[in-house]
N, C-alpha and C positions, 0 to 999 in steps of 0.2 A: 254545666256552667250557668250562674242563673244569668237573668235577663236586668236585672236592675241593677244598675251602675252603683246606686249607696250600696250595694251589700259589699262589694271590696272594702269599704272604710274602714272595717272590721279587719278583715285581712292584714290591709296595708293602711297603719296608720298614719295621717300626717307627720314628718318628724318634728322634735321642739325645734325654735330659733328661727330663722328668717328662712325663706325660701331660696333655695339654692338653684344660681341657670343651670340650665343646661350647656347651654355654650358659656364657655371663657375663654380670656387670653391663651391663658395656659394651654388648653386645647387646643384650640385656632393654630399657633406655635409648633405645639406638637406634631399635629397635622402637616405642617409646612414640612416641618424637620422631616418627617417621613417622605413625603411629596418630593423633594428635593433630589435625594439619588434615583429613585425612580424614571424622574423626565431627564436627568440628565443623561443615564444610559438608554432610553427610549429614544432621546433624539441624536441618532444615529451619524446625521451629515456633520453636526459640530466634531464631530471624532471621524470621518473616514477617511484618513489622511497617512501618510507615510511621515511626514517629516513634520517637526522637527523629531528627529531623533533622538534618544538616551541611552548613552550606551552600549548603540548598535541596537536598541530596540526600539521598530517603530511607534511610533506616536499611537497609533492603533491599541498596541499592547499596554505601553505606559500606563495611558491615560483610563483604562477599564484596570490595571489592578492598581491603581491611585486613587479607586474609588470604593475598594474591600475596604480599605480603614479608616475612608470620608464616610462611606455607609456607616460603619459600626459609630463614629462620634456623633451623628447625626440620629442613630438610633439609643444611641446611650440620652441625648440629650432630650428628647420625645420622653425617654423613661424617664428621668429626672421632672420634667413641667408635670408630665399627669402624676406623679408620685406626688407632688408641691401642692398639685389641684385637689387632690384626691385629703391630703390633711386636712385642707383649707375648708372643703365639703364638712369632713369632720366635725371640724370645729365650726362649723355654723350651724351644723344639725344639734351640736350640744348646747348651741346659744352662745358660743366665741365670737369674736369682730374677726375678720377675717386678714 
């Protein structure tokens, strides 16, 4: 590996079109979106409870599989922002407005 940081240039050229962040909305979003079922099955005491009940199933049971198909749209919608970001990247490395 050499020692001299210019020899990457060669490597990895700058792309054309404006400089693209690192961070954006879009990620930031996405990130939440993930974040989101995560702390909410982590935090534990907001759910350990019997009642209210549904259906004869405690609130315990409910409320964790009401969150199998809050997960899945909350990761479908993470997929969606960085697929959006990731065009958007695209198109400003081609030299598009974004």
């Amino acid at each position: 590996m050499p020692s001299d940081p210019d020899a990457f240039e060669d490597v990895m050229p700058e792309p054309a079109g404006a400089p693209v962040p690192a961070v954006t909305p879009e990620r930031v979003l996405a990130g939440l979106a993930l974040l989101v079922p995560i702390v909410a099955m982590l935090w534990v005491s907001s759910y350990d409870k019997t009642e209210p009940a549904a259906g004869g199933m405690p609130f315990f049971y409910w409320y964790q599989l009401l969150w199998v198909p809050a997960s899945a749209i909350f990761t479908v919608a993470a997929y969606l922002l960085i697929n959006r970001d990731e065009k958007a990247r695209k198109a400003a490395r081609k030299g598009g407005a974004r």
